[in-house]
Backbone as ProteinMPNN parsed JSONL, in Angstrom:
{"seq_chain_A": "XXXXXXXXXXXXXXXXXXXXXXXXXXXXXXXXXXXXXXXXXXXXXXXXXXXXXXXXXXXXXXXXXXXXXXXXXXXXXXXXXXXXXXXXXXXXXXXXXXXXXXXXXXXXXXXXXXXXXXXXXXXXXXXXXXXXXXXXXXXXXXXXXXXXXXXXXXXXXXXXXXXXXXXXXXXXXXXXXXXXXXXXXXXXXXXXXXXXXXXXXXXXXXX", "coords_chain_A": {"N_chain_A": [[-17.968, 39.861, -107.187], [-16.213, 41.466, -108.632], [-14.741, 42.817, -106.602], [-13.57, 40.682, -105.492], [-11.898, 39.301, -106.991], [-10.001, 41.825, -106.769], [-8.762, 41.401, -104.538], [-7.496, 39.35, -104.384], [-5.827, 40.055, -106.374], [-4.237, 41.79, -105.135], [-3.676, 40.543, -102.541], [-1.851, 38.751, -104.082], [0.063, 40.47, -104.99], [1.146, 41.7, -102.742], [2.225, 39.011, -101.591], [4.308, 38.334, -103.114], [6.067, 40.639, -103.132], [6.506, 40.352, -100.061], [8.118, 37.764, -100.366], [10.261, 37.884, -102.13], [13.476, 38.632, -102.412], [15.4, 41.168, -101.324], [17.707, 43.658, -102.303], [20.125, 45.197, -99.922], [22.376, 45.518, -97.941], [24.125, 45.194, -100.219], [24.245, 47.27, -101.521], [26.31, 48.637, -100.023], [28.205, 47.416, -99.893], [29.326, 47.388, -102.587], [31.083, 49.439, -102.739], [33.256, 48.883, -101.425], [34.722, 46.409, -102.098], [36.67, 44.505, -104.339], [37.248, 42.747, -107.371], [38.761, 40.022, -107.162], [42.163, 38.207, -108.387], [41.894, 36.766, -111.502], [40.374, 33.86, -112.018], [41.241, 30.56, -112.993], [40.604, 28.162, -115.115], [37.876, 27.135, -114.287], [35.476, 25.195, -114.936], [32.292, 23.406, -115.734], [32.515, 20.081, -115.185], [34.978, 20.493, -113.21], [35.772, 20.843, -110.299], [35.18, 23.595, -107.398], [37.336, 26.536, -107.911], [39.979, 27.446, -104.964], [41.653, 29.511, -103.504], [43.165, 30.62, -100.751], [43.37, 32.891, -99.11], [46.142, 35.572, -97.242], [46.413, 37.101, -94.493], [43.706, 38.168, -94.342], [41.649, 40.204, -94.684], [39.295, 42.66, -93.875], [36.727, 43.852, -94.296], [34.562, 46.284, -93.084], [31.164, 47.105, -92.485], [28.612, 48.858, -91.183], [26.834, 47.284, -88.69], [28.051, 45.214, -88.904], [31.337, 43.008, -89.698], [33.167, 41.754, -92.265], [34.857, 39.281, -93.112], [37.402, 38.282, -95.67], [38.453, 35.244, -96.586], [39.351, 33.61, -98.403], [40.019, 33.738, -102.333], [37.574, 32.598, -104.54], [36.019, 30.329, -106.921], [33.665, 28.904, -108.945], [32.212, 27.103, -111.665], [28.857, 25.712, -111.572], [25.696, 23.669, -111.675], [22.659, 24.683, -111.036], [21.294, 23.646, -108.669], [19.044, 24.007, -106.627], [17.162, 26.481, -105.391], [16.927, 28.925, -102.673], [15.089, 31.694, -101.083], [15.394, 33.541, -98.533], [13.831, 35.723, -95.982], [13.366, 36.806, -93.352], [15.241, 35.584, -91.943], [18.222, 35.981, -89.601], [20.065, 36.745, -90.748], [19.283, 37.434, -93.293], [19.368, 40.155, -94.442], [21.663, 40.558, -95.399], [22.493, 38.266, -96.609], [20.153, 37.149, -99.057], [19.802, 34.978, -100.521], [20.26, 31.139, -100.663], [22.113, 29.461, -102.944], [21.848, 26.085, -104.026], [24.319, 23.937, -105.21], [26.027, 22.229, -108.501], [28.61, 20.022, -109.418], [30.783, 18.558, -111.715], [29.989, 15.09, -111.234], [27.655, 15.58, -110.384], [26.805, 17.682, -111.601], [24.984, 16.44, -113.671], [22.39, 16.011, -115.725], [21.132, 13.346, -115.752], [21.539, 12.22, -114.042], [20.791, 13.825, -112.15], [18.052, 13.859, -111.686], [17.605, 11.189, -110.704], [17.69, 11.977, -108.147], [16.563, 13.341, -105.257], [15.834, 16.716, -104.321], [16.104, 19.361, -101.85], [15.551, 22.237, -99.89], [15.688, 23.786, -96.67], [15.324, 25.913, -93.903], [18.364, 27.086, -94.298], [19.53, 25.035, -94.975], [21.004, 22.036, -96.91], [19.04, 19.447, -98.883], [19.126, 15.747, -99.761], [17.565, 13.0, -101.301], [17.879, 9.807, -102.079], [16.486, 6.909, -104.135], [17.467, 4.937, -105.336], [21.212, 5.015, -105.39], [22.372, 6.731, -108.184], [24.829, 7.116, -108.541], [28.115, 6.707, -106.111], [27.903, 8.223, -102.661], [29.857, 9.37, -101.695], [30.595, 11.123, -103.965], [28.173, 12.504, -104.756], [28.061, 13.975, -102.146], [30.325, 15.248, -102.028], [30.801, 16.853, -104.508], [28.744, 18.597, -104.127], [26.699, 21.685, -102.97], [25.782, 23.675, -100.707], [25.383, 26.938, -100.61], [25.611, 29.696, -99.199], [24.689, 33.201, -99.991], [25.895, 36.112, -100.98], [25.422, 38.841, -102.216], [27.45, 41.337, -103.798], [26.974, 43.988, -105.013], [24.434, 45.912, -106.235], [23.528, 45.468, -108.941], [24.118, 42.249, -109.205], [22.613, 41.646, -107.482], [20.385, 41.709, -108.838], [20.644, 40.301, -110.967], [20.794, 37.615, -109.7], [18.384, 37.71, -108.457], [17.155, 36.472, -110.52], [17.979, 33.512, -111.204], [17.48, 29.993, -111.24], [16.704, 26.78, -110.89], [18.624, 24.476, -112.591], [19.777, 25.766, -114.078], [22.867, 27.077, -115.294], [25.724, 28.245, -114.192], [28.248, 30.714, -113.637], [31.028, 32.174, -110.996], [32.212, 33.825, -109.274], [34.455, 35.284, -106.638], [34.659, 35.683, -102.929], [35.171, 33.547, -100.505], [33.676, 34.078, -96.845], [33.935, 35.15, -93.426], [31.48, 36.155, -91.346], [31.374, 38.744, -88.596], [29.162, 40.018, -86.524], [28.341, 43.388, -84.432], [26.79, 42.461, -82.067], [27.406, 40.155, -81.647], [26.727, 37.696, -82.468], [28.337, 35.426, -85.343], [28.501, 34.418, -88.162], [29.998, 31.67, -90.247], [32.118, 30.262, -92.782], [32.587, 27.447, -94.616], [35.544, 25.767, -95.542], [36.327, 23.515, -96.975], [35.229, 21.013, -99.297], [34.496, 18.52, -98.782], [33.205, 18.046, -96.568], [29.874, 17.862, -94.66], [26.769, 18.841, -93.03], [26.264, 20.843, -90.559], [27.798, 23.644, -90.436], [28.932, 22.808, -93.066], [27.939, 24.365, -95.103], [29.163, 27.455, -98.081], [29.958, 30.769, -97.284], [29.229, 32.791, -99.207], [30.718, 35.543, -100.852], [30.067, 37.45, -103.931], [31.194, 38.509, -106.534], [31.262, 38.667, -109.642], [29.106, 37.026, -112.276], [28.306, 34.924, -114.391], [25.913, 33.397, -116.783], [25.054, 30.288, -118.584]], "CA_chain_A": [[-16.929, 39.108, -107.906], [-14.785, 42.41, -109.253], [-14.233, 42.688, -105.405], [-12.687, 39.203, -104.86], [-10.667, 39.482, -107.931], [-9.373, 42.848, -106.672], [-8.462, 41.182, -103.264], [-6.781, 37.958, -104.77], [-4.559, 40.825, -106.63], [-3.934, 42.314, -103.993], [-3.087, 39.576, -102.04], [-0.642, 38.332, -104.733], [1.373, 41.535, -105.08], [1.57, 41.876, -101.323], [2.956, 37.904, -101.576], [5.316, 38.602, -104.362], [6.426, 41.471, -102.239], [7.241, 39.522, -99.259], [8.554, 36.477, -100.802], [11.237, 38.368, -103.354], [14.7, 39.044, -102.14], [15.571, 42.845, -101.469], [19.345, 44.377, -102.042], [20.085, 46.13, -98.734], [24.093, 45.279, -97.497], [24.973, 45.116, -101.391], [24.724, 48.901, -101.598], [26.96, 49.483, -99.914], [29.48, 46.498, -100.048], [29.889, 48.042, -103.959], [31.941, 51.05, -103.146], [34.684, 48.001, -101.018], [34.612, 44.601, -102.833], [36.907, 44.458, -105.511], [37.185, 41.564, -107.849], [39.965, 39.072, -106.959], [42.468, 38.12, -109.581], [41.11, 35.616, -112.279], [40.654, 32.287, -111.291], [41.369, 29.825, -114.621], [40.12, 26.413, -114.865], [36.735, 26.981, -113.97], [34.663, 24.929, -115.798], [31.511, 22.314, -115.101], [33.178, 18.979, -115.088], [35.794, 20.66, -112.587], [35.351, 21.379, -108.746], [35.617, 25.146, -107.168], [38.666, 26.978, -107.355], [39.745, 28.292, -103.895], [42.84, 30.94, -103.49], [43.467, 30.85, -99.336], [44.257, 34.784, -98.649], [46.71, 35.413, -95.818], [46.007, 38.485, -93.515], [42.317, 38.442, -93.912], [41.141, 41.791, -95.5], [37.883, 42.912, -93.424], [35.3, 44.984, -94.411], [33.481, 47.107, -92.301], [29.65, 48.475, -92.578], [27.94, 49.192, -90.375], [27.669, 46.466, -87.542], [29.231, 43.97, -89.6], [32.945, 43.098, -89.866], [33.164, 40.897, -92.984], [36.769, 38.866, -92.937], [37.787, 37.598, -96.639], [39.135, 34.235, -96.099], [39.916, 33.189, -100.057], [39.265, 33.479, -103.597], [36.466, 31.515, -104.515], [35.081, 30.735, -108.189], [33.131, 27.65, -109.568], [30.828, 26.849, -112.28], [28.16, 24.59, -111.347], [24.533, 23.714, -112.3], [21.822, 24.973, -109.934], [20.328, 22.409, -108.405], [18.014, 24.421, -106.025], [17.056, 28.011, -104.972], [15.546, 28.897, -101.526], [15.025, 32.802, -100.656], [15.123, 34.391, -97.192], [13.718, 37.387, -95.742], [13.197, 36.945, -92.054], [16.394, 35.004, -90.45], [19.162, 37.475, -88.74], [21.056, 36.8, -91.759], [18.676, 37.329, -94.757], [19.563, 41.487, -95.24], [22.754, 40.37, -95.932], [22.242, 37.018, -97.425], [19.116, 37.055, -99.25], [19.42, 33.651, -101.086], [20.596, 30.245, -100.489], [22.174, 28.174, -103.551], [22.127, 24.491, -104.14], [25.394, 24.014, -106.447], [26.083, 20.784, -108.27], [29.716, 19.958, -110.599], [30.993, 17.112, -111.91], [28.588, 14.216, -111.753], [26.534, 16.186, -109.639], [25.372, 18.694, -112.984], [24.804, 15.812, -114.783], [20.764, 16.038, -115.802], [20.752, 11.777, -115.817], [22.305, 11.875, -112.234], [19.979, 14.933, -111.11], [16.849, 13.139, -112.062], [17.161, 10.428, -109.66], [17.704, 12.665, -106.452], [14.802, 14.657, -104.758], [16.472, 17.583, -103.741], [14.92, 20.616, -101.176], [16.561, 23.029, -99.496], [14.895, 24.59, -95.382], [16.8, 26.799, -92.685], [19.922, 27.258, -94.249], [20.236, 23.741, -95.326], [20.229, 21.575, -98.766], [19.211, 18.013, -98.124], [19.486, 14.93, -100.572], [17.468, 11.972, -100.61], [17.214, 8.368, -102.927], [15.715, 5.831, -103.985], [18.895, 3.725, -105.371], [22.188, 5.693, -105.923], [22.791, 6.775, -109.466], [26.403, 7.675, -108.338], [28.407, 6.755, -104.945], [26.987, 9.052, -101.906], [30.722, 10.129, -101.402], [30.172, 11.722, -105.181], [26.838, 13.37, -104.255], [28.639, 15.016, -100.817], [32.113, 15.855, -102.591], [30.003, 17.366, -105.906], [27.696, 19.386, -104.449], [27.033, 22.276, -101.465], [24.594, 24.349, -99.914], [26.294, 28.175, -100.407], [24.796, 30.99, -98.38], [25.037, 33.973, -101.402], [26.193, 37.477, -100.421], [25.679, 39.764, -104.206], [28.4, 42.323, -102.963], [27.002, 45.48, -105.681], [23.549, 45.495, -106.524], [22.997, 44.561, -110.269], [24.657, 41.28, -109.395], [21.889, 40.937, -106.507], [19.543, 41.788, -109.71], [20.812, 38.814, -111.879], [20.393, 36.343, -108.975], [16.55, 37.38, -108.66], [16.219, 35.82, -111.635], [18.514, 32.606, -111.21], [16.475, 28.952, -111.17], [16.938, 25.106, -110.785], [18.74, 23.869, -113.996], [20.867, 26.968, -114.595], [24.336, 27.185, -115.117], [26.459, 29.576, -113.703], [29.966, 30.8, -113.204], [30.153, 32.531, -110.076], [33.869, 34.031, -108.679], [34.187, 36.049, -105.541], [35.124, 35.356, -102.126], [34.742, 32.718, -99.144], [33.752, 34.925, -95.966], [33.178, 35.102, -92.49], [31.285, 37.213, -90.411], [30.876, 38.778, -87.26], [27.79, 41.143, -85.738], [28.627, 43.936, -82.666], [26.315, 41.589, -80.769], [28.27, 38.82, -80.546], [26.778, 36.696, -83.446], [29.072, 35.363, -86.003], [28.533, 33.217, -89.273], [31.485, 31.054, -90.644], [32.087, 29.497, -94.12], [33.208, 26.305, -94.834], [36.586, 26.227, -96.344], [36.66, 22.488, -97.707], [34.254, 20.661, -100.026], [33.789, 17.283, -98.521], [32.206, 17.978, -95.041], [28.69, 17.634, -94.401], [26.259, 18.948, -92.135], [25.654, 21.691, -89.791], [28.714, 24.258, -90.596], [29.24, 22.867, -94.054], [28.08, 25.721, -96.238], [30.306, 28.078, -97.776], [29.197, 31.956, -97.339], [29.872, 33.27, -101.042], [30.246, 37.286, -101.337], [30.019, 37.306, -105.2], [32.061, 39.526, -107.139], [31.013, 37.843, -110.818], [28.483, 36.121, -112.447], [27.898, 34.817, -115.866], [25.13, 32.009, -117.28], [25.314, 29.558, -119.586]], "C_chain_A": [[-15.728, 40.0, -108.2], [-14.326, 42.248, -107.998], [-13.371, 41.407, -104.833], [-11.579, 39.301, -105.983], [-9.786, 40.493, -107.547], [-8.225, 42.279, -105.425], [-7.493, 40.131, -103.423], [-5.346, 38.8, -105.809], [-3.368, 41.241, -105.567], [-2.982, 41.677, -103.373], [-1.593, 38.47, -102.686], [0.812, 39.157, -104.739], [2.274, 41.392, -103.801], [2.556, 39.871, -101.33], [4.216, 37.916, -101.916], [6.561, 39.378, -103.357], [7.593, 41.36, -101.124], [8.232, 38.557, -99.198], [9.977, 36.818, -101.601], [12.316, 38.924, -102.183], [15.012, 40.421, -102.532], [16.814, 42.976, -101.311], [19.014, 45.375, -100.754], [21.66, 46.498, -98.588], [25.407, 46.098, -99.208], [25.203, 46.368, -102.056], [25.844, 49.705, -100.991], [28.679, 48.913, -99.412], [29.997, 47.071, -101.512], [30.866, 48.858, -103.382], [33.379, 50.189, -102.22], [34.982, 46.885, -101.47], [35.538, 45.403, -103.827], [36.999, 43.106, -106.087], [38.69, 41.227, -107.41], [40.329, 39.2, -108.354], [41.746, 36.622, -109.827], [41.047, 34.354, -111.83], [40.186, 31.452, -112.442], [40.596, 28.402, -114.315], [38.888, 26.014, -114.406], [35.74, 26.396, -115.279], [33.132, 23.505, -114.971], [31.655, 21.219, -114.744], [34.121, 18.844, -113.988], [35.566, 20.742, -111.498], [35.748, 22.47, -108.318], [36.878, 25.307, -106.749], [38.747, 27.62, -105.849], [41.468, 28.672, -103.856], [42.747, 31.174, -101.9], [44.08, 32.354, -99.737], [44.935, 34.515, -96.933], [46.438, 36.72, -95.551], [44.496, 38.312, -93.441], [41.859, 39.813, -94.045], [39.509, 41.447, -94.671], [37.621, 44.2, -93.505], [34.241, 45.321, -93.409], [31.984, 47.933, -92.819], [28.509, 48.252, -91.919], [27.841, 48.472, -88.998], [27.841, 45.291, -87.846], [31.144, 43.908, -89.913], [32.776, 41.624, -91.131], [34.877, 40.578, -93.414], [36.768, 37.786, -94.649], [39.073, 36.313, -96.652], [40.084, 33.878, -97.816], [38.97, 33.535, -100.891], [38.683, 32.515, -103.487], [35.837, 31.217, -105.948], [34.701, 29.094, -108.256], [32.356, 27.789, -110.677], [30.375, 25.631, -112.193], [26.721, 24.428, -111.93], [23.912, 24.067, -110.791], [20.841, 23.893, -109.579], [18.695, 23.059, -107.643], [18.465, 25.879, -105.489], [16.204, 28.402, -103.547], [15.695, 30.482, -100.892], [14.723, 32.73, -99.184], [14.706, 36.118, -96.532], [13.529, 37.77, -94.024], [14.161, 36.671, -91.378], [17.33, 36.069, -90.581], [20.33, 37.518, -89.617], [20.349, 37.843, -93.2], [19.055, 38.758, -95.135], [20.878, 40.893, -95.493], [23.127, 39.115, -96.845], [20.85, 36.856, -97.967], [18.881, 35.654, -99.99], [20.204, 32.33, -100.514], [20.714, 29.411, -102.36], [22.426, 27.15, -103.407], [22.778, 24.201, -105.288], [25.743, 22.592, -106.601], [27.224, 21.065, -109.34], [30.032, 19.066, -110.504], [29.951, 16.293, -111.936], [27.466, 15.104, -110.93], [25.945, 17.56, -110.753], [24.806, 17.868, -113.955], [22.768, 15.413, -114.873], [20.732, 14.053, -115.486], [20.725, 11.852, -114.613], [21.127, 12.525, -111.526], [18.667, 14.163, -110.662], [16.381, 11.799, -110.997], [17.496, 10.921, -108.509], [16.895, 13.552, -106.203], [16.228, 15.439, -103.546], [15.96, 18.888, -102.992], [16.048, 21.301, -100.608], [15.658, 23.899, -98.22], [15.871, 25.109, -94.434], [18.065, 26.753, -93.009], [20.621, 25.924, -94.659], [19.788, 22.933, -96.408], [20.193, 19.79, -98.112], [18.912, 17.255, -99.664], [18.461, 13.505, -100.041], [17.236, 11.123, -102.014], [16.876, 7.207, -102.953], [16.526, 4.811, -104.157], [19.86, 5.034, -105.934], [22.426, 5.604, -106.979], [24.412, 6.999, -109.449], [26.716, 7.199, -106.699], [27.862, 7.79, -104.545], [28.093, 9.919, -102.078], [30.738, 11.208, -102.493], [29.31, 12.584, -104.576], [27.465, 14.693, -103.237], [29.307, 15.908, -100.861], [31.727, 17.046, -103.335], [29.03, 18.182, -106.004], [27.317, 20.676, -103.12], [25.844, 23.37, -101.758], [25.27, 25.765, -99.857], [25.406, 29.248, -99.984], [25.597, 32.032, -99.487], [24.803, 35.772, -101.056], [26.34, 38.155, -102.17], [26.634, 41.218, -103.034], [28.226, 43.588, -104.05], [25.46, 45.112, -106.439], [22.633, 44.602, -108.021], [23.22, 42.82, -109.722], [23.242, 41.145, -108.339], [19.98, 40.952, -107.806], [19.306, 40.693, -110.457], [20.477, 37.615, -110.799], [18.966, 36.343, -108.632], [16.39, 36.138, -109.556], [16.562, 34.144, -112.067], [17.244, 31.325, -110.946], [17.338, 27.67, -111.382], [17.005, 25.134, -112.368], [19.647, 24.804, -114.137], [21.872, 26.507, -114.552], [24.933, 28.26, -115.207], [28.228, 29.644, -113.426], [30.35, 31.619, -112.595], [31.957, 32.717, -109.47], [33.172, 35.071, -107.219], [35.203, 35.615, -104.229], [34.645, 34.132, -101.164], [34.832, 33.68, -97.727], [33.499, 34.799, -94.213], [32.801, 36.69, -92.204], [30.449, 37.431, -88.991], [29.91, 40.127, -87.267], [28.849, 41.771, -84.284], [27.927, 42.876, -81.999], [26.459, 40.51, -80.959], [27.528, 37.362, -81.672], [28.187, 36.333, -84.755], [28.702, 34.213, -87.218], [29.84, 32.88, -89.909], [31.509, 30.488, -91.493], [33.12, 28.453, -93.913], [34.466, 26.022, -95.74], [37.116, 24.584, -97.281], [35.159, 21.765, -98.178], [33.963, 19.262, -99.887], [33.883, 17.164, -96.996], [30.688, 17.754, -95.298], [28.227, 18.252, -93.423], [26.279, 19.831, -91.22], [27.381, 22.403, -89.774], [29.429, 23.97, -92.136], [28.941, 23.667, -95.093], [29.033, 26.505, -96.591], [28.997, 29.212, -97.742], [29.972, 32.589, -98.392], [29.982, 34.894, -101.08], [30.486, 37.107, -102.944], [30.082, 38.864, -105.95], [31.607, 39.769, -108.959], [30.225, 36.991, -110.702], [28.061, 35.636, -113.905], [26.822, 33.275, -115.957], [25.38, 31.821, -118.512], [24.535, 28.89, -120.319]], "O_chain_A": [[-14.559, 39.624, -108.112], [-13.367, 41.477, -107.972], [-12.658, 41.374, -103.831], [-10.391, 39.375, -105.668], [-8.629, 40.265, -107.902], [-7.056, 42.664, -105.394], [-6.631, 40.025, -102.551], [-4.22, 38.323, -105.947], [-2.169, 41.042, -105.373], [-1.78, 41.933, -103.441], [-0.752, 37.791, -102.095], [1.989, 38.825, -104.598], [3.47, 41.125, -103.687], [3.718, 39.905, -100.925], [5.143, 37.575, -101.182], [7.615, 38.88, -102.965], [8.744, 41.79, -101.045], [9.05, 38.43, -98.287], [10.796, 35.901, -101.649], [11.942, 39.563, -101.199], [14.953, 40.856, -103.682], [17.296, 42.511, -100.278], [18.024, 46.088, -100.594], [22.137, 47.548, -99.018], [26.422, 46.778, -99.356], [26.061, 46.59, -102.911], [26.233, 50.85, -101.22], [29.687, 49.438, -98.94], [31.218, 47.213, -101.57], [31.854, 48.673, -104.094], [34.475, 50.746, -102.282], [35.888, 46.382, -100.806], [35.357, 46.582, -104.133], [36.824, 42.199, -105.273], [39.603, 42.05, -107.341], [39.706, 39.752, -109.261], [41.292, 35.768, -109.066], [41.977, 33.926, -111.145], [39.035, 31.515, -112.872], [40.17, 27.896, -113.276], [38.651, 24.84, -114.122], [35.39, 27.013, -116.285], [33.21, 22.943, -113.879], [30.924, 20.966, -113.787], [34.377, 17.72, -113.554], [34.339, 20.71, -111.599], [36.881, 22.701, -108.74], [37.497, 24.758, -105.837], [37.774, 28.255, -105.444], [42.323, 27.884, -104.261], [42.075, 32.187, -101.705], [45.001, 32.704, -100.476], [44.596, 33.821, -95.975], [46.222, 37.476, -96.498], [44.045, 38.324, -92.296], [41.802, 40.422, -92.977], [38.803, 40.444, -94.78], [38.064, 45.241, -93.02], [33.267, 44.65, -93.068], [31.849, 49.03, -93.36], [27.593, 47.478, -92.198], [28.598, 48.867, -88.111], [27.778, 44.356, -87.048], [31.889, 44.813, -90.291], [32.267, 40.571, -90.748], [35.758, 41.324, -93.843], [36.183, 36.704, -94.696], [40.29, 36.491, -96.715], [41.288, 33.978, -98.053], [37.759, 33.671, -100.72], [38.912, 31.608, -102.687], [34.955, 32.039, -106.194], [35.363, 28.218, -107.698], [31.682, 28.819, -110.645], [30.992, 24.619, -112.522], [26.538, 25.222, -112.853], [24.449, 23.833, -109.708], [19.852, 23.463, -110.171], [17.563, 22.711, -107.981], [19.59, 26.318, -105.247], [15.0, 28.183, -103.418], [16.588, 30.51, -100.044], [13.9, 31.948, -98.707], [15.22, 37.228, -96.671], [13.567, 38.923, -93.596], [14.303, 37.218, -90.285], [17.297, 36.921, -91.469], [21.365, 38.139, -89.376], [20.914, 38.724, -93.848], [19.136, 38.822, -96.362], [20.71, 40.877, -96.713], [24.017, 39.131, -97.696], [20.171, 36.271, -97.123], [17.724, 35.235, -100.028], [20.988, 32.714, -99.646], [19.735, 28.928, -102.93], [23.329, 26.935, -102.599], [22.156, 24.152, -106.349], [25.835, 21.787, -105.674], [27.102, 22.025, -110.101], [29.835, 18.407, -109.483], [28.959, 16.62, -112.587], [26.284, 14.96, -111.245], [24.898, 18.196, -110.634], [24.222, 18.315, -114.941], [22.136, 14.665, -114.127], [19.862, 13.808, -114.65], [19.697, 11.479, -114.049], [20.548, 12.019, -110.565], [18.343, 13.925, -109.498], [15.248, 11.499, -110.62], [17.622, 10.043, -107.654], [16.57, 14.481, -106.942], [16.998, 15.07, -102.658], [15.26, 19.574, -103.738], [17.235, 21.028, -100.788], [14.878, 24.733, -98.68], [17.03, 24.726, -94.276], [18.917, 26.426, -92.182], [21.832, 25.704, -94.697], [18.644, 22.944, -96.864], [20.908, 19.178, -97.319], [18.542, 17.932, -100.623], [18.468, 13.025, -98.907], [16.562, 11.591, -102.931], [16.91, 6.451, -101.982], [16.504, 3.839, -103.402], [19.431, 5.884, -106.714], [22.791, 4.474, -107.302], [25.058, 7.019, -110.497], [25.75, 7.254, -105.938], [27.305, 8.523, -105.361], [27.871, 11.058, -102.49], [30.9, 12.339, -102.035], [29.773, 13.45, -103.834], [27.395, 15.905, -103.439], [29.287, 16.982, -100.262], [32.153, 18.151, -103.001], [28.449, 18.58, -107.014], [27.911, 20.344, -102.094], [25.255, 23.708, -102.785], [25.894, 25.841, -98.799], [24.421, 29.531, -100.666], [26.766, 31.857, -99.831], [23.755, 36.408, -100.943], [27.198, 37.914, -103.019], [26.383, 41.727, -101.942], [29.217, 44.316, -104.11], [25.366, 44.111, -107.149], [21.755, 43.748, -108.146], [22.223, 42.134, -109.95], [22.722, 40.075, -108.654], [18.898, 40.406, -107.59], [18.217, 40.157, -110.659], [19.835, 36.658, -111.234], [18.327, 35.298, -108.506], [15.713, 35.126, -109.373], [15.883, 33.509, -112.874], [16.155, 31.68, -110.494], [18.435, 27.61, -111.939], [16.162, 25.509, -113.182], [20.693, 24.238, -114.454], [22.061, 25.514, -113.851], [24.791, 29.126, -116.071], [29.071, 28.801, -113.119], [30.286, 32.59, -113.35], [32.725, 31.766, -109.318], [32.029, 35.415, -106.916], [36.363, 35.26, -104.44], [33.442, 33.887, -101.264], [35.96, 34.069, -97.423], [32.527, 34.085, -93.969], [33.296, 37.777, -92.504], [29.511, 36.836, -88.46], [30.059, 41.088, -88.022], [29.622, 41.192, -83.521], [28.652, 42.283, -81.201], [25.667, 39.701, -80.475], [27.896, 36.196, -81.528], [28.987, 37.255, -84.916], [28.691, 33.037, -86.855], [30.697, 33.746, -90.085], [30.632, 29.643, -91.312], [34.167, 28.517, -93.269], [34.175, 26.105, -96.933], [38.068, 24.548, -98.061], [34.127, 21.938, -97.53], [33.251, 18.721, -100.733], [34.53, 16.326, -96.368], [30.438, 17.391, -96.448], [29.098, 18.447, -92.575], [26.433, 18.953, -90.371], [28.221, 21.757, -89.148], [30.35, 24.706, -92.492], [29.717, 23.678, -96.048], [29.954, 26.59, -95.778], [27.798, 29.032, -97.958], [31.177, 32.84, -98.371], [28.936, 35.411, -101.471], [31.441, 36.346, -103.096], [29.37, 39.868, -105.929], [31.635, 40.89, -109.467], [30.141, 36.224, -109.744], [27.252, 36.396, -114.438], [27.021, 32.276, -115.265], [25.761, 32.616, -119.371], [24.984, 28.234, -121.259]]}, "name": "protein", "num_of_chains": 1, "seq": "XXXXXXXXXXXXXXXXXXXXXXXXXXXXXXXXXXXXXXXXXXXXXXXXXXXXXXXXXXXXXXXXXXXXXXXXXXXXXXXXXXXXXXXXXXXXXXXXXXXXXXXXXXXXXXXXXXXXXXXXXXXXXXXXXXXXXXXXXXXXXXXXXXXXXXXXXXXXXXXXXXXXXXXXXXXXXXXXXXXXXXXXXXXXXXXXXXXXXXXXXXXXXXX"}
């Protein structure tokens, strides 16, 4: 029996282990990220500020080229959390949020939508609309989450469904030497396979 208990430890740590999001990129994005200037008007009721940059400031490390498209800030409620550790992204993106503002933080509203989140994508489904769909689509987004200095990749360990957050930074793309490239979404009522944004996150405060 001590032996099965030892093994079911075991087996948990080693889970834990696997399953938990590791800072890697964000060591060494700290020493080039700086914070944008402030971005006002962020509040829950509101929809994310975005600040278009012209030239495109890219960061280099290692065989990444990371291109800063715009300021970026929101506060939203967390609708859902989904960690990565295996896809050709995850050292550099270790989480996926599911962000909701306006009617989309509203606990009445949340309550009737079953919400999940698999490969990079947040999906939505109901039983009768508590709100138009266009609401739901407009109000809410799937953000691939770059912590750009490690504490900040510390505080998002610990982030969860229901939270509220306030969350500045950038909108990014990026390219790989070998010829991959990920691309953020630069408007908030698309949908569907390229609609994420990719967040490098500069700031974070809860509420």
């Amino acid at each position: 029996m001590r032996k099965l208990i030892l093994v079911v430890i075991v087996l948990a740590l080693v889970w834990n282990w696997l399953s938990a999001p590791r800072a890697s990129y964000s060591e060494q994005l700290a020493s080039l990220v700086e914070a944008g200037t402030a971005l006002n008007g962020l509040a829950l009721d509101r929809p994310p500020r975005q600040i278009e940059l012209a030239g495109g400031r890219v960061l280099s490390i290692d065989d990444l080229d990371i291109r800063l498209r715009a300021e970026f800030g929101l506060q939203a409620r967390v609708l859902g959390r989904r960690d990565y550790r295996w896809d050709r992204w995850s050292d550099l993106s270790p989480m996926d949020l599911a962000l909701g503002w306006g009617p989309m933080s509203d606990p009445r509203v949340l309550s009737e939508i079953d919400i999940r989140q698999n490969g990079r994508f947040y999906f939505w489904r109901v039983d009768a609309f508590p709100i138009p769909r266009q609401q739901i689509e407009n109000s809410s987004a799937n953000m691939h989450i770059i912590p750009s200095r490690p504490d900040l990749f510390d505080q998002l360990a610990s982030v969860e469904s229901g939270d509220v957050l306030r969350l500045k930074g950038y909108l990014v793309d990026i390219d790989r030497e070998d010829g991959t490239h990920w691309r953020t979404s630069m408007r908030r009522d698309d949908s569907g396979d390229g609609a994420c944004e990719l967040f490098l996150i500069t700031s974070i405060a809860r509420f």
